[in-house]
TORTI-158214 format. One record per residue (C-alpha): residue number from 1; residue in three letters; x negated, y, z negated. Coordinates in steps of 0.2 Angstrom, whole numbers. Layout:
REM residues N
<node num="NUM" residu="ALA" px="X" py="Y" pz="Z"/>
...
END
This chain:
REM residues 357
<node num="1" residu="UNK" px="44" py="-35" pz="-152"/>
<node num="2" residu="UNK" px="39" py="-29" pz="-136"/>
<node num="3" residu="UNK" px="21" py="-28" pz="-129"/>
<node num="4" residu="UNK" px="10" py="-16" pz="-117"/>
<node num="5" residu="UNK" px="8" py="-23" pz="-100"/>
<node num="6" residu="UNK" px="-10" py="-26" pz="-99"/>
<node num="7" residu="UNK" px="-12" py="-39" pz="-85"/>
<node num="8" residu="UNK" px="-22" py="-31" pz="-70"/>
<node num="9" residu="UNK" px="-15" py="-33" pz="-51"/>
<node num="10" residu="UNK" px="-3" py="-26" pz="-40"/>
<node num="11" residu="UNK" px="17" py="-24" pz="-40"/>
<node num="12" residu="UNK" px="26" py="-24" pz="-23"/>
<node num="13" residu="UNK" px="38" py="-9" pz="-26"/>
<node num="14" residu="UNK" px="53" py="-5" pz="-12"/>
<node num="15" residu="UNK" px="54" py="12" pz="-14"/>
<node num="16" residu="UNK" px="69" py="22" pz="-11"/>
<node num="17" residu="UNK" px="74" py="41" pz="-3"/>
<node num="18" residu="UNK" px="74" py="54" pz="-12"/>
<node num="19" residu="UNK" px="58" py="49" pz="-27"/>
<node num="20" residu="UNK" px="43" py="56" pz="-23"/>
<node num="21" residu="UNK" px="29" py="41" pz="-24"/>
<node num="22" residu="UNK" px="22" py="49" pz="-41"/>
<node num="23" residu="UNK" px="39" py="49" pz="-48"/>
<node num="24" residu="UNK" px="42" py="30" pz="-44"/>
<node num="25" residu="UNK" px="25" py="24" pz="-50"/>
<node num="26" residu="UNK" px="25" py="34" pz="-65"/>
<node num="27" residu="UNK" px="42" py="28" pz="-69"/>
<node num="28" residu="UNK" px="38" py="10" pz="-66"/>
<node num="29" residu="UNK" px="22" py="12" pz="-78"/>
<node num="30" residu="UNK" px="33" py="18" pz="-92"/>
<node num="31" residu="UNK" px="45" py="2" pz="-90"/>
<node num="32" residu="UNK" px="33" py="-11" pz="-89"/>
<node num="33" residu="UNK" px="20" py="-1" pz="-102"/>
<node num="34" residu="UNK" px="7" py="-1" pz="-93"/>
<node num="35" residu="UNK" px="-7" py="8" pz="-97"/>
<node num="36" residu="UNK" px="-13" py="14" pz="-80"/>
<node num="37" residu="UNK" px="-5" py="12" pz="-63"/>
<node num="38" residu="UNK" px="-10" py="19" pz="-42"/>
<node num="39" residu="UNK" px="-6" py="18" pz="-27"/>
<node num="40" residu="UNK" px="-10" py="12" pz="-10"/>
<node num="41" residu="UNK" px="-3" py="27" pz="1"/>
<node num="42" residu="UNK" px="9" py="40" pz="-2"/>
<node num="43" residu="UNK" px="27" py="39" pz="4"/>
<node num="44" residu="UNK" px="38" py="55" pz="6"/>
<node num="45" residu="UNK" px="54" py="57" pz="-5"/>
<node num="46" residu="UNK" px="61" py="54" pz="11"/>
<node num="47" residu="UNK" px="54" py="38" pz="14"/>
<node num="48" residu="UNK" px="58" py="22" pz="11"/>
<node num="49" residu="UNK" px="52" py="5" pz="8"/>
<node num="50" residu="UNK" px="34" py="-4" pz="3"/>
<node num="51" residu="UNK" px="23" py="3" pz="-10"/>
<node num="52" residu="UNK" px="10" py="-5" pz="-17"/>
<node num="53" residu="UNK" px="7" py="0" pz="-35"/>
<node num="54" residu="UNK" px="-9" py="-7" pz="-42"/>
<node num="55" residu="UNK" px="-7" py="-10" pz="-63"/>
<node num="56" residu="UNK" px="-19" py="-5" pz="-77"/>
<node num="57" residu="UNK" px="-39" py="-9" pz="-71"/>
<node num="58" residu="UNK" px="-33" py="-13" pz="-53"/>
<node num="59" residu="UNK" px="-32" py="5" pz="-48"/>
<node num="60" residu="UNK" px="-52" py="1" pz="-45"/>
<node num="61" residu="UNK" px="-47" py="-5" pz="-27"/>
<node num="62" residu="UNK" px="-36" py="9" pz="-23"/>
<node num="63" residu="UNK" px="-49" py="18" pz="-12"/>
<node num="64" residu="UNK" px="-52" py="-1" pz="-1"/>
<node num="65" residu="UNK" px="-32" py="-3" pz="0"/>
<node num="66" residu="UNK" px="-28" py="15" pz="5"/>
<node num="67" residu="UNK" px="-37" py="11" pz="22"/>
<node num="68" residu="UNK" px="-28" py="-4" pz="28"/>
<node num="69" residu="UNK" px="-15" py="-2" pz="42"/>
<node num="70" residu="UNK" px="2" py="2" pz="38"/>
<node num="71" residu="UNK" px="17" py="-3" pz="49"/>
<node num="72" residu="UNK" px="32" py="8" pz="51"/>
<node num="73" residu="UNK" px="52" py="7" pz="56"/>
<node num="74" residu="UNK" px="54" py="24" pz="62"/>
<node num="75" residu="UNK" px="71" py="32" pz="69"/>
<node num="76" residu="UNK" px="70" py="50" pz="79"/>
<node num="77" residu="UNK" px="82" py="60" pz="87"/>
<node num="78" residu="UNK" px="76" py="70" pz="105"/>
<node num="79" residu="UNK" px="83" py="88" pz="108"/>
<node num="80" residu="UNK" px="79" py="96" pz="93"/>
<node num="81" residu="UNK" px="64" py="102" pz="80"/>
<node num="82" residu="UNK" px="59" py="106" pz="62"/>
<node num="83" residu="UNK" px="48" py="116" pz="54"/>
<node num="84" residu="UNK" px="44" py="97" pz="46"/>
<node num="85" residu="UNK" px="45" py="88" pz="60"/>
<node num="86" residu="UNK" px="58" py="77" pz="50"/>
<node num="87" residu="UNK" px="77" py="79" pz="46"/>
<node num="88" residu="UNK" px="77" py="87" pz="30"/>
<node num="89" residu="UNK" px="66" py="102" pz="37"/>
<node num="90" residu="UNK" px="73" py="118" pz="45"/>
<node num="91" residu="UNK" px="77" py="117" pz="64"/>
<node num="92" residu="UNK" px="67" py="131" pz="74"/>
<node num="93" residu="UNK" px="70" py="126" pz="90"/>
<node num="94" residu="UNK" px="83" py="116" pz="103"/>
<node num="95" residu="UNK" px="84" py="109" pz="120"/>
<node num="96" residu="UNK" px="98" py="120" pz="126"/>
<node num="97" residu="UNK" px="100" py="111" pz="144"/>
<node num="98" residu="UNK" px="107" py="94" pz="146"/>
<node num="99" residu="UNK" px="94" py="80" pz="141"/>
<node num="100" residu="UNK" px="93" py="71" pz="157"/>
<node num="101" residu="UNK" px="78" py="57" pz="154"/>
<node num="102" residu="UNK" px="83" py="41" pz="160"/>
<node num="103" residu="UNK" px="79" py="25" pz="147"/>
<node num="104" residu="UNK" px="63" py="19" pz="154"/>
<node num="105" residu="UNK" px="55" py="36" pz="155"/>
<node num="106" residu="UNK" px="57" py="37" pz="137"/>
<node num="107" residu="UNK" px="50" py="19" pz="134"/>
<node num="108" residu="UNK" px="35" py="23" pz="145"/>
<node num="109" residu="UNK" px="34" py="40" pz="135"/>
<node num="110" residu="UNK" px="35" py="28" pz="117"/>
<node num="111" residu="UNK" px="19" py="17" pz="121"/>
<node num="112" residu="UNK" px="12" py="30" pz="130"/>
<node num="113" residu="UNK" px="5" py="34" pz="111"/>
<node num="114" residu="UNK" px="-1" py="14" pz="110"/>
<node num="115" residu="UNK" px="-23" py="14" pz="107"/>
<node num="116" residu="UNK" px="-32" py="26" pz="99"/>
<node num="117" residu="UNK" px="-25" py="45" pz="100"/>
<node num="118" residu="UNK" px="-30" py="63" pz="93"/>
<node num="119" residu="UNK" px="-15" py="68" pz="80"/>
<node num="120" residu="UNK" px="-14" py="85" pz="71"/>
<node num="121" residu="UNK" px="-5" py="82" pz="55"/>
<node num="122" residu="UNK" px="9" py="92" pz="51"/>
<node num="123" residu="UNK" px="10" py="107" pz="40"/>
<node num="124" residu="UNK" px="21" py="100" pz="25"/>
<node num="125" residu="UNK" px="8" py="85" pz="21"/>
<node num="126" residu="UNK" px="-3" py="83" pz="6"/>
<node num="127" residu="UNK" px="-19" py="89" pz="16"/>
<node num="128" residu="UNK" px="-30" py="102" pz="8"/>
<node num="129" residu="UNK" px="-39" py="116" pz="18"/>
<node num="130" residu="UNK" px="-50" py="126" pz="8"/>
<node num="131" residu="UNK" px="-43" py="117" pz="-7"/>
<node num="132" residu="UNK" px="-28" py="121" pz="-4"/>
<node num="133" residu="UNK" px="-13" py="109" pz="0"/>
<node num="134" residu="UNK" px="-4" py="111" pz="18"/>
<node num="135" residu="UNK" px="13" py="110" pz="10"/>
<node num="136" residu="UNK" px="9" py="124" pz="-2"/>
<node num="137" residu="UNK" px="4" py="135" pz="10"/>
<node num="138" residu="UNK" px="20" py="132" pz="22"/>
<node num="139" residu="UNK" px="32" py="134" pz="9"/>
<node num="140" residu="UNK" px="25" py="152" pz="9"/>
<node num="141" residu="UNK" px="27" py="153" pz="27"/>
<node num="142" residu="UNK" px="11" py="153" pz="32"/>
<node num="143" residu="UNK" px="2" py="141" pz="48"/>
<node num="144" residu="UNK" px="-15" py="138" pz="48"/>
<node num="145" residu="UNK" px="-24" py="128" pz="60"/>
<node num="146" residu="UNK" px="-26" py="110" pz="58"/>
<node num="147" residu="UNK" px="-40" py="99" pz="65"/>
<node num="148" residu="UNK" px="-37" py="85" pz="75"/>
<node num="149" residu="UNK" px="-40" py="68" pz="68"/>
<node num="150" residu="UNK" px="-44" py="49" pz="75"/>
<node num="151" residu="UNK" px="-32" py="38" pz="71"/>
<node num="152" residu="UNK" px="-25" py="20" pz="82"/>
<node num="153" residu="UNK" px="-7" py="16" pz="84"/>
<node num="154" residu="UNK" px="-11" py="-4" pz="87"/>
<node num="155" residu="UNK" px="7" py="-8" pz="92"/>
<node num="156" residu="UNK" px="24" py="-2" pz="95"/>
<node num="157" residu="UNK" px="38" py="-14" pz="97"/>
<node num="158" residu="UNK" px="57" py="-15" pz="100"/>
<node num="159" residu="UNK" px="62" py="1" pz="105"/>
<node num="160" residu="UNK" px="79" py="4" pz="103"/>
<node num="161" residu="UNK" px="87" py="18" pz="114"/>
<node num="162" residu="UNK" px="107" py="25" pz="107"/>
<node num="163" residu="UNK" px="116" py="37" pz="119"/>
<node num="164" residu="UNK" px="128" py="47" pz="109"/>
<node num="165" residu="UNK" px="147" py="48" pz="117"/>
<node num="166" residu="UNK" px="146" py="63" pz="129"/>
<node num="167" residu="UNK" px="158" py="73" pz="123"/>
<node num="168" residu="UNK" px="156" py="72" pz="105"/>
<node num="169" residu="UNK" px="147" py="87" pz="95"/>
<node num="170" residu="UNK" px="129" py="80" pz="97"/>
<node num="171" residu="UNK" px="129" py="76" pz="115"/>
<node num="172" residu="UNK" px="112" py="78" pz="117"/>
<node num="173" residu="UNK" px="104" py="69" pz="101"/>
<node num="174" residu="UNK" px="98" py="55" pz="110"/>
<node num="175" residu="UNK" px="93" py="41" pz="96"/>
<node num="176" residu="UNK" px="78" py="32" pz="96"/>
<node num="177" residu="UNK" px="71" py="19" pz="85"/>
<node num="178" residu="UNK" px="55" py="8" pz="85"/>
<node num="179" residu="UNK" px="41" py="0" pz="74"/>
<node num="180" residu="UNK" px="24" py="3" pz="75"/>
<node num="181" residu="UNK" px="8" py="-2" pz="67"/>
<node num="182" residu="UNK" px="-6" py="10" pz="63"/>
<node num="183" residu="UNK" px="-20" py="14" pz="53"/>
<node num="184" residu="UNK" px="-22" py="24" pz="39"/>
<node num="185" residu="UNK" px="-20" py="41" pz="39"/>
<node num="186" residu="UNK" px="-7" py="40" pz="54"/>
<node num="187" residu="UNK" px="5" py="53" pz="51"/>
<node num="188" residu="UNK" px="25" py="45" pz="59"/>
<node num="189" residu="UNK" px="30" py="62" pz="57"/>
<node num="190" residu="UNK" px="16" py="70" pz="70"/>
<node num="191" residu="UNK" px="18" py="56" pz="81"/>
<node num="192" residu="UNK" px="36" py="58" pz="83"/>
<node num="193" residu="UNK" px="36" py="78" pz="88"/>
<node num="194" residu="UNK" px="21" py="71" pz="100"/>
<node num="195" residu="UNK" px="34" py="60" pz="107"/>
<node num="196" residu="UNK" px="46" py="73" pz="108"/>
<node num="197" residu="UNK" px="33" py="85" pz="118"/>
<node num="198" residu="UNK" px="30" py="74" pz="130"/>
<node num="199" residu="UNK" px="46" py="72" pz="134"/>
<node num="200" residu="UNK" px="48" py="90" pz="134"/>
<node num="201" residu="UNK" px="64" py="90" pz="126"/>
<node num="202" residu="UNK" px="58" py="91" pz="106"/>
<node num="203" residu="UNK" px="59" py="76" pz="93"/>
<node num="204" residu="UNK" px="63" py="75" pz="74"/>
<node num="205" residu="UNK" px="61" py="60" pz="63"/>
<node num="206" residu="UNK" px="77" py="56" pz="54"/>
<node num="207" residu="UNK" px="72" py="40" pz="45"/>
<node num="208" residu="UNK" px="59" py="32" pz="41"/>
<node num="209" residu="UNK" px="54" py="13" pz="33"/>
<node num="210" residu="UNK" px="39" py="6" pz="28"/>
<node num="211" residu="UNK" px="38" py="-12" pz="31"/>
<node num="212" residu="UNK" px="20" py="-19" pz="28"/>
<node num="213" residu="UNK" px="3" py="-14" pz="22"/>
<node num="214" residu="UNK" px="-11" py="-27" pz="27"/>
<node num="215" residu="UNK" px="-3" py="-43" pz="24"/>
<node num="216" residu="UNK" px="9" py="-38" pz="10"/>
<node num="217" residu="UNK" px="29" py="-35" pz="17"/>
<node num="218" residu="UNK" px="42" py="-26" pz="12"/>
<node num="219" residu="UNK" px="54" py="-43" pz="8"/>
<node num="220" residu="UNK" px="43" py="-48" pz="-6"/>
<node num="221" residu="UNK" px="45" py="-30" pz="-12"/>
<node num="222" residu="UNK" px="56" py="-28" pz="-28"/>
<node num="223" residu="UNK" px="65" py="-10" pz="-33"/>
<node num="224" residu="UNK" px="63" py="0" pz="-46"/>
<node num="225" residu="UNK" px="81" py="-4" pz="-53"/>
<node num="226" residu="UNK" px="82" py="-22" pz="-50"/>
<node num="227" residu="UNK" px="64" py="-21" pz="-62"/>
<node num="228" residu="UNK" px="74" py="-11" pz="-74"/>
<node num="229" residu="UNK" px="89" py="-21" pz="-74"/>
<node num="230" residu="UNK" px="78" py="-38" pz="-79"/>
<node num="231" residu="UNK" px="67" py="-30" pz="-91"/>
<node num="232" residu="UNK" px="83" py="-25" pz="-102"/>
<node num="233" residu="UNK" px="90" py="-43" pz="-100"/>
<node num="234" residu="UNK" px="73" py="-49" pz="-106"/>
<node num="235" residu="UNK" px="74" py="-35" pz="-121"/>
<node num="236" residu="UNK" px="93" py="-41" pz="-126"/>
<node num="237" residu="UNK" px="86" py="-58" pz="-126"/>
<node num="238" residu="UNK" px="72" py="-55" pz="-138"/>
<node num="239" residu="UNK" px="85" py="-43" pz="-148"/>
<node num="240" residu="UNK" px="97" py="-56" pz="-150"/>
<node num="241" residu="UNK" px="82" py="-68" pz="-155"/>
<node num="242" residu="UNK" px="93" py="-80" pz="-140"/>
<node num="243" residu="UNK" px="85" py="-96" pz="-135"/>
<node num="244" residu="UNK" px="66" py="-86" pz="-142"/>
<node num="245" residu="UNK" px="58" py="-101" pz="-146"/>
<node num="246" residu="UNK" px="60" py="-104" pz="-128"/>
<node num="247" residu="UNK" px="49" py="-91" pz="-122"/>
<node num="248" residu="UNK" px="42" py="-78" pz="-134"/>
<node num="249" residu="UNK" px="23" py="-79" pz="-138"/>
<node num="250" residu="UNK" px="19" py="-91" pz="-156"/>
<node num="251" residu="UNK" px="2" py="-88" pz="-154"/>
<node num="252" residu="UNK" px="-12" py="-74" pz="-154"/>
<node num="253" residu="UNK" px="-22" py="-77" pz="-137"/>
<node num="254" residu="UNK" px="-4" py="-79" pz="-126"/>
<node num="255" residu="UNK" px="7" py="-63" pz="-120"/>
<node num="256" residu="UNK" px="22" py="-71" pz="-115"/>
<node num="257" residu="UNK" px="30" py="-53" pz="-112"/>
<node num="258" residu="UNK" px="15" py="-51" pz="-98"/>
<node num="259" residu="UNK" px="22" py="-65" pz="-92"/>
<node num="260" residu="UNK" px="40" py="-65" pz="-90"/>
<node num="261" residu="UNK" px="37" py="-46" pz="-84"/>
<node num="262" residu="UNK" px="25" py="-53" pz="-69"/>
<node num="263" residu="UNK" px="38" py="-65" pz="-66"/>
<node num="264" residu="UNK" px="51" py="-50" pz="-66"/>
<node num="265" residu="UNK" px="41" py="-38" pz="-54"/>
<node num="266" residu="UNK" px="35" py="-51" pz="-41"/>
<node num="267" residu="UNK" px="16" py="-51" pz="-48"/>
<node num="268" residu="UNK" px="-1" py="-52" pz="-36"/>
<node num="269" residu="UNK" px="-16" py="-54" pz="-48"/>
<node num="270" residu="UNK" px="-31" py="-48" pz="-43"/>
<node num="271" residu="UNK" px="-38" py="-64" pz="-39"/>
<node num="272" residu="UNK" px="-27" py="-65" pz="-27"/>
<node num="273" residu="UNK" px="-29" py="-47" pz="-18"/>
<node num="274" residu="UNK" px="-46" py="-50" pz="-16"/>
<node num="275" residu="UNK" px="-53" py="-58" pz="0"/>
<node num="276" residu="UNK" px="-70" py="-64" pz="-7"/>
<node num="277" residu="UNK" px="-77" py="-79" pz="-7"/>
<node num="278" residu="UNK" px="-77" py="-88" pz="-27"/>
<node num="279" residu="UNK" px="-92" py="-96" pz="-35"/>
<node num="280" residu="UNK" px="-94" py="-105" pz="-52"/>
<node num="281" residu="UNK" px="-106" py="-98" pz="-66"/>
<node num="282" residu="UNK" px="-111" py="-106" pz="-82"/>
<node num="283" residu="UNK" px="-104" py="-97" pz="-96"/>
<node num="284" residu="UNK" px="-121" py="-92" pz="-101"/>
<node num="285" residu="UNK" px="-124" py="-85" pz="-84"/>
<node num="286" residu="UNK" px="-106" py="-78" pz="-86"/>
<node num="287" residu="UNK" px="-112" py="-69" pz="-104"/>
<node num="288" residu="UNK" px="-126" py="-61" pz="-93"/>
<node num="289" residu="UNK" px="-119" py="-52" pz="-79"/>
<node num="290" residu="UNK" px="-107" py="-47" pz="-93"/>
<node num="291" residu="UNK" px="-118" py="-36" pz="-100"/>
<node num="292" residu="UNK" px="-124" py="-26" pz="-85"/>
<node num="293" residu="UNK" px="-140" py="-42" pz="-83"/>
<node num="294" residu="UNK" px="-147" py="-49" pz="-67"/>
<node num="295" residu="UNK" px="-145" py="-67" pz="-64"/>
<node num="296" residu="UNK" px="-153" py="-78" pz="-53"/>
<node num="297" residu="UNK" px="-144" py="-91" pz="-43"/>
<node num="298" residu="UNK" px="-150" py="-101" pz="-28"/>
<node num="299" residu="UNK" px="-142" py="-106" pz="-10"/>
<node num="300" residu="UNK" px="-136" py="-122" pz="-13"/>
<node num="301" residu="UNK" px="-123" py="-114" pz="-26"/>
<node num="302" residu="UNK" px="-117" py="-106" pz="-12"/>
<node num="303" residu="UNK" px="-116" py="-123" pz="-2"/>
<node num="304" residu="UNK" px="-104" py="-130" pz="-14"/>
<node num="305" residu="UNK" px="-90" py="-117" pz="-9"/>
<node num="306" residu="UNK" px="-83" py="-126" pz="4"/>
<node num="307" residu="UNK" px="-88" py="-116" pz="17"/>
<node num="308" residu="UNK" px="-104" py="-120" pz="29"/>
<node num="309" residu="UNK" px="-118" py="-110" pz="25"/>
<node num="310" residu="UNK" px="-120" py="-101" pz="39"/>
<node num="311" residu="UNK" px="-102" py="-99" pz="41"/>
<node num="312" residu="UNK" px="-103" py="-88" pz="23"/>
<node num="313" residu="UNK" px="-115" py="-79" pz="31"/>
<node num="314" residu="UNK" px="-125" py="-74" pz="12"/>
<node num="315" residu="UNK" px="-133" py="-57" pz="12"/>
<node num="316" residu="UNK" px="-137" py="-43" pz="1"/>
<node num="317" residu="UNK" px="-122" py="-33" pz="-3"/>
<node num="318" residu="UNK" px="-108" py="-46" pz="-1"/>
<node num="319" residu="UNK" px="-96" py="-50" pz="-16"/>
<node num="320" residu="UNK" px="-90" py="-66" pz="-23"/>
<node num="321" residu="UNK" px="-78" py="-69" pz="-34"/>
<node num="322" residu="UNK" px="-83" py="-77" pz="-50"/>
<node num="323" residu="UNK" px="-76" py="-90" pz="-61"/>
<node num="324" residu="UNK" px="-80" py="-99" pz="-77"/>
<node num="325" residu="UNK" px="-75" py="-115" pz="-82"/>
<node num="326" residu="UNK" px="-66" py="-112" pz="-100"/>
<node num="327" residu="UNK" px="-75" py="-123" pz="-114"/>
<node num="328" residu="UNK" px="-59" py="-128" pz="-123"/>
<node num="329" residu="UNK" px="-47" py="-131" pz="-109"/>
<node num="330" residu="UNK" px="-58" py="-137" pz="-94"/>
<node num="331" residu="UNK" px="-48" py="-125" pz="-85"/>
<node num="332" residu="UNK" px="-58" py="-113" pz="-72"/>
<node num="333" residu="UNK" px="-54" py="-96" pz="-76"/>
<node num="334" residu="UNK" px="-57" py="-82" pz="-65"/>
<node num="335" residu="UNK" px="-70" py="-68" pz="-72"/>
<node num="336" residu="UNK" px="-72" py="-51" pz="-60"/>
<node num="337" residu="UNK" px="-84" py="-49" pz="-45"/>
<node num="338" residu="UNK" px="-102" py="-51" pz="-45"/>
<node num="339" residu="UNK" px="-113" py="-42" pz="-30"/>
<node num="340" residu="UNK" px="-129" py="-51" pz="-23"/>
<node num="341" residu="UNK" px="-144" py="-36" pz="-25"/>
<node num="342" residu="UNK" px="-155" py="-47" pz="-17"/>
<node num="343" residu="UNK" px="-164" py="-63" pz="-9"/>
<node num="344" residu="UNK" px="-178" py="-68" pz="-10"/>
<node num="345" residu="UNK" px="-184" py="-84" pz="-3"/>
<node num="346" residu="UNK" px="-170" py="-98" pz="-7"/>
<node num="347" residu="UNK" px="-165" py="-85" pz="-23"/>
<node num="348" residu="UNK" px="-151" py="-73" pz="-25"/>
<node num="349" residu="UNK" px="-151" py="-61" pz="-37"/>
<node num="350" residu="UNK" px="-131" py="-56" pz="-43"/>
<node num="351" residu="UNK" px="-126" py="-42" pz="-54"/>
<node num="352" residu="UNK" px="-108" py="-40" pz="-62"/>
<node num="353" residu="UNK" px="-97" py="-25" pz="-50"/>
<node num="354" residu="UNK" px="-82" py="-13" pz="-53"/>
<node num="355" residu="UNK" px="-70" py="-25" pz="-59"/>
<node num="356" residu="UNK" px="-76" py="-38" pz="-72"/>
<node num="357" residu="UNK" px="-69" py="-46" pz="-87"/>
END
């Protein structure tokens, strides 16, 4: 019989065109059964590629993995506009004359955006204003000014430039393609119509690929029908009771479903994610912070982490993860994140934080 999903951590998901981010999570969660699932950035229906979709108890980290940088495979085409600022928008506007920028101009223009710019974000985005969604509002027609934001473009690389045949229908469409890293909130769409203004000719996005979020990429990514597709193997299998004895669970404290599923959909666990330092507690210590309790701890646990002192740099604030060495196996388990509230002298005081076991 099957089971729910009930590990916590993160799927790497390869998105593809045409399913809105909320569509492909939500259908993900309702194969694996999970009970809860995020996401670590919104991608456009249009969009493709890397999604990190955190499972059950990890969506406690979405808010720390919604800011890391994003990198992005971006195709454009100069000479014309939408009222989206990608492909699948309206055009309202064309470069009537002939296009005449030479390859290096447009290079120039492309890192031109390189460091820390002002962007306006585009009218079809997810942005509220007076709590109410920019998208919602243009679908009606209706432009209302946006402020400018901050955001940093940290790199653009191999810049691919396509001339189309001069006498074929889109003579002008000059094609464009680049990646570029940037930090969150970076909207590719805005930054390709800048593109386009500067070069005074207008610019559309007519692809667009995300490859990496912090240090997950989109080749560890898996899709949504290649999870489909193993998860009904796996479901004949235990149908057809084929080799079971091989694989399905015998005993009360071992989810063997969990674990042919993470096998199936590439899984990160949280221990993993996280880039804290770990610490051992005693399982009475462990049965403290458990229940909500202060402990007390003293540097020299610290010490034994393999790290210098100094080098850990110990100070209110900073969070560790926590293990405990499991009484009947030996085997040291990991347990959640403990906090430290304070030092004093050669103590430090820990209490349990948002994710604990």
């Amino acid at each position: 019989m099957e089971k729910n999903f009930t590990k916590d951590g993160l799927i790497l998901l390869n998105k593809s065109k045409g399913i809105s981010s909320f569509g492909a999570i939500n259908h993900l969660k309702r194969v694996i059964k999970a009970k809860k699932v995020g996401h670590a950035g919104t991608l456009d229906p249009m969009a493709e590629g890397l999604m990190i979709v955190m499972i059950n108890d990890a969506t406690k980290f979405s808010d720390s993995l919604m800011k890391k940088d994003k990198e992005y495979y971006v195709e454009m085409e100069l000479g014309y506009k939408t009222d989206t600022y990608d492909s699948e928008g309206t055009v309202v506007e064309k470069y009537t004359s002939e296009i005449n920028i030479s390859d290096s101009e447009i290079i120039q223009a492309v890192n031109s955006f390189k460091g820390k710019v002002k962007q306006i974000p585009p009218m079809y985005s997810a942005i509220k204003i007076d709590g109410k969604k920019l998208y919602d509002l243009a679908r009606k027609g209706i432009e209302v000014e946006r402020a400018e934001r901050n955001v940093e473009i940290s790199e653009i690389r191999e810049i691919n430039i396509v001339h189309p045949e001069k006498n074929s229908e889109n003579a002008q469409n000059i094609k464009i393609s680049f990646y570029a890293k940037v930090s969150s909130g970076t909207y590719i769409r805005s930054l390709v119509y800048d593109i386009g203004e500067k070069l005074g000719v207008f610019a559309t996005m007519t692809r667009l690929v995300r490859t990496k979020i912090d240090k997950y990429v989109i080749e560890d990514a898996i899709s949504l029908e290649k999870v489909e597709d193993e998860i009904e193997k796996l479901k004949e299998l235990v149908r057809g009771k084929k080799e079971i004895d091989s694989f399905w669970a015998t005993k009360d404290d071992v989810d063997i479903w969990a674990e042919k599923i993470s096998e199936i959909a590439s899984f990160v666990k949280i221990e993993d994610v996280l880039d804290y330092f770990g610490i051992n507690v005693s399982n009475e210590k462990y049965g403290k912070l458990k229940n909500g309790m202060t402990v007390i701890d003293t540097f020299k646990k610290f010490e034994n982490i393999g790290k210098e002192i100094s080098e850990v740099n110990v100070r209110e604030n900073q969070k560790f993860k926590v293990y405990v060495r499991n009484r009947s196996t030996n085997i040291r388990e990991f347990k959640g994140i403990v906090k430290i509230v304070n030092i004093r002298g050669d103590k430090i005081y820990l209490k349990r934080d948002k994710y604990f076991l």
